[in-house]
C-alpha positions in Angstrom: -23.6 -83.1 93.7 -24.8 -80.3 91.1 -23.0 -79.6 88.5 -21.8 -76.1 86.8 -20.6 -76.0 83.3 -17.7 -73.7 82.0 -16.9 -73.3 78.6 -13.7 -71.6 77.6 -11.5 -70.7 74.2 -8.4 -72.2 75.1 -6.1 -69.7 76.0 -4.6 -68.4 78.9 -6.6 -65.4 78.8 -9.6 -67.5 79.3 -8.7 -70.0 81.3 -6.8 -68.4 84.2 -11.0 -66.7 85.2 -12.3 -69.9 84.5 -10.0 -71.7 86.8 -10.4 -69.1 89.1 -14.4 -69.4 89.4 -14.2 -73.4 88.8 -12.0 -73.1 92.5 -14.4 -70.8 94.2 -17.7 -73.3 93.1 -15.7 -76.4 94.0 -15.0 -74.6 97.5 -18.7 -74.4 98.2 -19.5 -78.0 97.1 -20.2 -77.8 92.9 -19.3 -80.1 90.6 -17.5 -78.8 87.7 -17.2 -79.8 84.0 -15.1 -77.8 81.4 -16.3 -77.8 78.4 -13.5 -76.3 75.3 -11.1 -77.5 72.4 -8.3 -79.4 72.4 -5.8 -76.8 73.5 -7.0 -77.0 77.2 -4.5 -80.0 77.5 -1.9 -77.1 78.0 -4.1 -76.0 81.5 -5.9 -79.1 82.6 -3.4 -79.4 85.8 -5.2 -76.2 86.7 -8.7 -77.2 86.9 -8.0 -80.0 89.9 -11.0 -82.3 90.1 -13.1 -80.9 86.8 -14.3 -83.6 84.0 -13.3 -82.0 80.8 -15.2 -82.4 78.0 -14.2 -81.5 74.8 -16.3 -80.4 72.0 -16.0 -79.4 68.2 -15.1 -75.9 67.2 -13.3 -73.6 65.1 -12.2 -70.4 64.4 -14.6 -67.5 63.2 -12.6 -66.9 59.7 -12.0 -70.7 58.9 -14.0 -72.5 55.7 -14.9 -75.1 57.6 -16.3 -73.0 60.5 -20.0 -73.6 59.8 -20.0 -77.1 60.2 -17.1 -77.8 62.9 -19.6 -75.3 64.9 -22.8 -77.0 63.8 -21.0 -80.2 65.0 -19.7 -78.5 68.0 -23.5 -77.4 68.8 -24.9 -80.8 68.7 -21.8 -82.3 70.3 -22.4 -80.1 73.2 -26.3 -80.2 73.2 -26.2 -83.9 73.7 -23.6 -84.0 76.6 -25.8 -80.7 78.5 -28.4 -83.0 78.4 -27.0 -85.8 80.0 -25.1 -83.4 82.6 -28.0 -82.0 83.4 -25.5 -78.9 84.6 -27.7 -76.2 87.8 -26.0 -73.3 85.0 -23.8 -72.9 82.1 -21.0 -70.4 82.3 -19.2 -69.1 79.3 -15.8 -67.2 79.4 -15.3 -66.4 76.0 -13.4 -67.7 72.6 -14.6 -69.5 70.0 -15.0 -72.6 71.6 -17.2 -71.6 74.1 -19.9 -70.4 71.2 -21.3 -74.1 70.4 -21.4 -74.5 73.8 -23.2 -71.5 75.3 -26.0 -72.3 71.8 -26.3 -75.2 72.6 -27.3 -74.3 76.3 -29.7 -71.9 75.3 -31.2 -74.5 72.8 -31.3 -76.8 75.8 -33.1 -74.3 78.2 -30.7 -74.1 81.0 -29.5 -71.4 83.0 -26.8 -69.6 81.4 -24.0 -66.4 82.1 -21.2 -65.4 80.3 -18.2 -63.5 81.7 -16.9 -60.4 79.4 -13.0 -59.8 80.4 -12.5 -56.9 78.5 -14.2 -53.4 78.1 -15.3 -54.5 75.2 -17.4 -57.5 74.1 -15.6 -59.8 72.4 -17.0 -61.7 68.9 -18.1 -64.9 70.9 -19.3 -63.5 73.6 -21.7 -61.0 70.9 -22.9 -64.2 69.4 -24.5 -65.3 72.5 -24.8 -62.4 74.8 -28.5 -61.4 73.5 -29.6 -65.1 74.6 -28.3 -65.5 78.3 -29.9 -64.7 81.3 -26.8 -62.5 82.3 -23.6 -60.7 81.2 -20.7 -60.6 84.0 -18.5 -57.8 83.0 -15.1 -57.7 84.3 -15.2 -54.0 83.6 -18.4 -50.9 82.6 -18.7 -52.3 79.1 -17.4 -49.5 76.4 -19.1 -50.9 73.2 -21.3 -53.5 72.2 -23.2 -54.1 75.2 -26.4 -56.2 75.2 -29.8 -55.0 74.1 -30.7 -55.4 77.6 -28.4 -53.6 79.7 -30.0 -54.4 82.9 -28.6 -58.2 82.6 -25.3 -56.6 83.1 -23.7 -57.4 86.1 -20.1 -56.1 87.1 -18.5 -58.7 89.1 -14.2 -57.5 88.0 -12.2 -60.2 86.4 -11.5 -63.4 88.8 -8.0 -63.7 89.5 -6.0 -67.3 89.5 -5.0 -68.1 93.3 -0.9 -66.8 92.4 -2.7 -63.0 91.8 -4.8 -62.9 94.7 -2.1 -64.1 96.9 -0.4 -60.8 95.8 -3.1 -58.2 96.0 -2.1 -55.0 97.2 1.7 -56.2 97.3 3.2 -53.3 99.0 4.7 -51.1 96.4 8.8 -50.1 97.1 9.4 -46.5 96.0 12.6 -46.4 94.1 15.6 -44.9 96.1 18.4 -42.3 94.9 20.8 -44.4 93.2 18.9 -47.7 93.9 17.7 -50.4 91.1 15.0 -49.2 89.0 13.4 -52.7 88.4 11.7 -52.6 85.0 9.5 -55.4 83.5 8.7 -56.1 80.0 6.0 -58.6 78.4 3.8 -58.3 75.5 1.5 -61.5 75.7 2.1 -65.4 76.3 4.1 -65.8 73.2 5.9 -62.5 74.0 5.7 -59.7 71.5 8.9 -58.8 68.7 7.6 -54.9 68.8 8.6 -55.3 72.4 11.8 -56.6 71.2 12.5 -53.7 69.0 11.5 -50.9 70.9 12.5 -51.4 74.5 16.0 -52.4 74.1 16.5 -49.7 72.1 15.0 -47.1 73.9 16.9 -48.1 77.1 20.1 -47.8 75.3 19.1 -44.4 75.0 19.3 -43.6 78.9 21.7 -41.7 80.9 24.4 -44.2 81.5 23.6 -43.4 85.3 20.3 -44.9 84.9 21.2 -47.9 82.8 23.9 -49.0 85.2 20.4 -48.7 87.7 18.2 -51.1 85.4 17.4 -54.7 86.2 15.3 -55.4 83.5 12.8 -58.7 83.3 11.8 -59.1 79.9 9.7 -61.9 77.9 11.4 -62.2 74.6 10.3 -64.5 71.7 12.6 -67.5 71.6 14.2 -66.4 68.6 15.0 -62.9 70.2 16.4 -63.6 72.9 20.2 -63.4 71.8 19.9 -60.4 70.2 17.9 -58.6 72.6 20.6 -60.0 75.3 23.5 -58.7 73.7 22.0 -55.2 73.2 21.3 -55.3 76.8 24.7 -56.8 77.3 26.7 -54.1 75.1 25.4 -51.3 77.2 25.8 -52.7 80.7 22.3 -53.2 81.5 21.2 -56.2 83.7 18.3 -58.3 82.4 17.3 -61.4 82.7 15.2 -62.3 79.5 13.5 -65.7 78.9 10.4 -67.0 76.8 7.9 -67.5 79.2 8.0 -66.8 82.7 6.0 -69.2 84.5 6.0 -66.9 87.7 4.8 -63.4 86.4 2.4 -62.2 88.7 5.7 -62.7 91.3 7.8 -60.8 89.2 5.5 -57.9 88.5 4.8 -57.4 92.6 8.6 -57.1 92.7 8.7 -54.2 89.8 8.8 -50.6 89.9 7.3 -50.1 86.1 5.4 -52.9 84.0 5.6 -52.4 79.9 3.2 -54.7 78.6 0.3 -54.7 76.2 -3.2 -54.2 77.2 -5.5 -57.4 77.6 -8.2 -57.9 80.2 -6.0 -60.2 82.0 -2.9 -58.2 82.6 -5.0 -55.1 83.2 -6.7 -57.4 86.1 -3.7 -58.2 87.4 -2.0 -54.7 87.3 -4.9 -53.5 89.3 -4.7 -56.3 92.1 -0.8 -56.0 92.6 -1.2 -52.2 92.0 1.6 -51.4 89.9 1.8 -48.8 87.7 2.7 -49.2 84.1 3.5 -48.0 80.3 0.6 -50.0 78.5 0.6 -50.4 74.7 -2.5 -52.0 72.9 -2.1 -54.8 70.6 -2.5 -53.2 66.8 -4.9 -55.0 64.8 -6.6 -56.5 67.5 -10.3 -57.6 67.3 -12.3 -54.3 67.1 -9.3 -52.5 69.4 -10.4 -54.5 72.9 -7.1 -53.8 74.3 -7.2 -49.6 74.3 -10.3 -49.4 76.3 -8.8 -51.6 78.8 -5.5 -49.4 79.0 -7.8 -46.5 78.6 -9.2 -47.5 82.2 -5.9 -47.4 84.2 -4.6 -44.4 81.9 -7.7 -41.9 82.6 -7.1 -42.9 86.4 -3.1 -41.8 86.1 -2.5 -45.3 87.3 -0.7 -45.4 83.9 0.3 -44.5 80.4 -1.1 -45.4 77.4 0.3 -44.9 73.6 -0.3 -46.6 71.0 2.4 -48.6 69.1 2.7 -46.5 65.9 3.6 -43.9 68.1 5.9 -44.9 70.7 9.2 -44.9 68.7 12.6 -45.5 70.7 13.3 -42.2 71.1 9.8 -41.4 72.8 10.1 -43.9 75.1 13.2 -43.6 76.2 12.1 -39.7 76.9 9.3 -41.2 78.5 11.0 -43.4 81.1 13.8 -40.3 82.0 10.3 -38.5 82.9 9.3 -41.6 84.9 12.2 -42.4 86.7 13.2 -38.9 87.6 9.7 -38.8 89.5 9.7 -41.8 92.0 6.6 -40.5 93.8 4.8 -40.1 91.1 5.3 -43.7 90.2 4.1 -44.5 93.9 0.9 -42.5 93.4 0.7 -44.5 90.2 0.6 -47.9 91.9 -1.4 -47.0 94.8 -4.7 -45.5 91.6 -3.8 -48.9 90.2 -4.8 -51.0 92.8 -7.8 -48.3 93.9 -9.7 -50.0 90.5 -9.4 -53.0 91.6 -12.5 -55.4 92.5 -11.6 -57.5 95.6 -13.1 -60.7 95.9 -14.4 -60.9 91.9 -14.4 -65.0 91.8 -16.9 -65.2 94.9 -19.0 -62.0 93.5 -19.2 -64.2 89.6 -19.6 -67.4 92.1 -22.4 -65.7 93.4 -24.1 -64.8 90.2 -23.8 -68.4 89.0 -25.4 -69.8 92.6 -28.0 -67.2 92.5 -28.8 -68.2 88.3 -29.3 -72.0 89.6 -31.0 -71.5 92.5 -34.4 -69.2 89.6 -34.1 -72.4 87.7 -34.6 -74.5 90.2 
C-alpha cells in the first residue's frame, strides 16, 4: 500500500484539515503516517488507522530552537527514508517545519496546505521549496515567488462540519429565541468574557428575556460570567469546551467568535452569519484577512477588538436583531464562499503530486 505523509503543529487548528484529508486518502486506499510533536496525543483517536510518528521540534522564539529543529530535521530525514512516503503533506505549525525540510532534502514529492489568507511562519519557511501551495483561501500576503504553484483547494472540513453543510438557516420569529453563540478559540477567550456579557446586559429587557446564549468561557470565568447572565434574566448555557460546536453553531442565529482559518471554514459550510473579531497580536494579523473575506461579502461583521467596547456592541446587536432578514441574507452569502468538497479537491492534488514522481 503507498504511503502519504502528513505533518502537523499540534493543535486543533491543524489537525481537524489533516484529519480530514488523512480520511479522504484512506478512502481511496493510502496509507497514512502523521508525522508532529507530542501534543497530537490530544487527537490521535481522530486519525483511525494512521502510524504516528513523532519528531523533534520547537517553537520559533525558544533558545533551544536551532537544535531541537536540526534534531527534528534529521529525525525526520531518516524515518522519510525508510517510509519511502508517494508525497509529503504539510499543514502548518512549527512542527511540521523539520519535517517538510527534511522532505525536500530527501527529494520527495511535497505540498503544503495554507489555512489562512495569509501564510503562516512555517509554512514561509518551506513554501519556496515544495512543488505546490494549497490555499484554503486567494492568499492576501506573503505568497510564493512562484505563484503559479498556488492551488486553491478551500479548507477540508472534519466529517461533524461536512455533515452540516448548508444546515438550513431558521429566520428568527417576532418574539421567538434569538439563539446567540459565543467562542473565542479552543481555550476560549477572557475578552469574550468581558465584552459580551456586558454588552447583552445592555439590551432591551424584551430582547434579553429572548436570548439563549451558548458561550465558551475560560474555566475560571465561568461563574462570573453566569451570574451576570443570571442577574439579568438571560439564559445561557456556558462551559469550557464544547466538544459539539459545529452542532451548536448550525442551531444559531448569530456566531461571535474570533477569526481563524478554521472557524471561518466552518461559518462558511454551515452558512451562518456572524460578528467576527480578530485575535490582537496575532502572528502578522492572519485572523483580519480571514474575517475580511466573509465581512466584504456582508456575510458578516468585522471589528477589531480595541474598538468594539460594550456599549458598541450591544448597539450592534439591537441593529442585528431588529433586522431578521438581514441576518438570513447574511447566512445564505456565508455559505455562497464556501468550497464544497475541499478534502477530495487537496486529495486530488496529493494523488496527482505522487502519480509526476512516479
Amino acid at each position: 500500500m503507498s504511503v502519504i505523509v502528513l505533518a502537523a503543529g499540534g493543535t486543533g487548528g491543524h489537525l481537524f484539515p489533516a484529519q480530514a484529508l488523512a480520511g479522504e486518502l484512506a478512502r481511496r486506499g493510502r496509507d497514512i503516517v502523521v508525522m508532529t510533536d507530542a501534543r497530537f496525543a490530544n487527537y490521535a483517536t481522530q486519525f483511525p488507522g494512521a502510524r504516528i510518528a513523532t519528531v523533534p521540534s520547537s517553537p520559533f522564539n525558544a533558545i533551544t530552537a536551532p537544535f531541537r529543529i536540526a534534531a527534528g530535521i534529521a529525525t525526520a530525514f531518516f524515518k522519510l527514508l525508510k517510509l519511502k512516503p508517494d508525497a509529503v503533506i504539510g499543514f502548518g505549525g512549527y512542527p511540521s517545519v523539520p519535517v517538510m525540510l527534511a522532505a525536500t532534502l530527501a527529494r520527495l514529492p511535497t505540498a503544503i496546505i495554507e489555512q489562512n489568507a495569509v501564510v503562516g511562519r512555517a509554512n514561509r519557511l518551506v513554501m519556496n521549496k515544495v512543488k505546490v501551495v494549497a490555499a484554503a483561501f486567494p492568499i492576501a500576503r506573503f505568497a510564493p515567488i512562484d505563484v503559479s504553484k498556488i492551488v486553491l483547494t478551500g479548507n477540508p472540513l472534519r466529517p461533524e462540519v461536512e455533515a452540516l453543510w448548508g444546515a438550513p438557516y431558521k429566520v428568527p420569529e417576532a418574539g421567538g429565541p434569538l439563539r446567540l453563540l459565543v467562542f473565542g478559540g479552543s481555550q476560549g477567550a477572557r475578552a469574550m468574557s468581558e465584552i459580551v456579557p456586558a454588552a447583552l446586559t445592555r439590551l432591551p429587557y424584551d430582547m434579553k428575556l429572548r436570548l439563549s446564549v451558548v458561550q465558551q468561557c475560560r474555566a475560571e470565568d465561568i461563574e462570573k460570567v453566569r451570574e451576570i447572565y443570571r442577574n439579568v434574566e438571560i439564559r445561557a448555557d456556558l462551559q469550557s469546551f464544547f466538544s459539539d460546536l459545529p452542532k451548536r453553531m448550525a442551531e444559531t442565529h448569530l456566531v461571535i467568535a474570533r477569526s481563524g482559518a478554521g472557524t471561518v471554514a466552518e461559518l462558511m459550510a454551515i452558512g451562518r452569519p456572524s460578528i467576527l473579531v480578530p485575535l490582537p497580536g496575532a502572528l502578522d494579523d492572519n485572523q483580519t484577512p480571514n474575517a475580511d473575506i466573509l465581512a466584504r461579502a456582508n456575510a458578516g461583521w468585522r471589528f477589531a477588538q480595541s474598538e468594539l467596547t460594550p456599549d458598541r456592541l450591544a448597539q450592534v446587536l439591537i441593529a442585528i436583531f431588529n433586522d431578521p432578514i438581514d441576518l438570513a441574507r447574511r447566512a445564505a452569502a456565508a455559505h455562497a464562499l464556501a468550497t464544497p468538497n475541499a478534502a477530495g479537491k487537496l486529495a486530488d492534488v496529493v494523488e496527482s503530486l505522487a502519480r509526476s514522481a512516479a
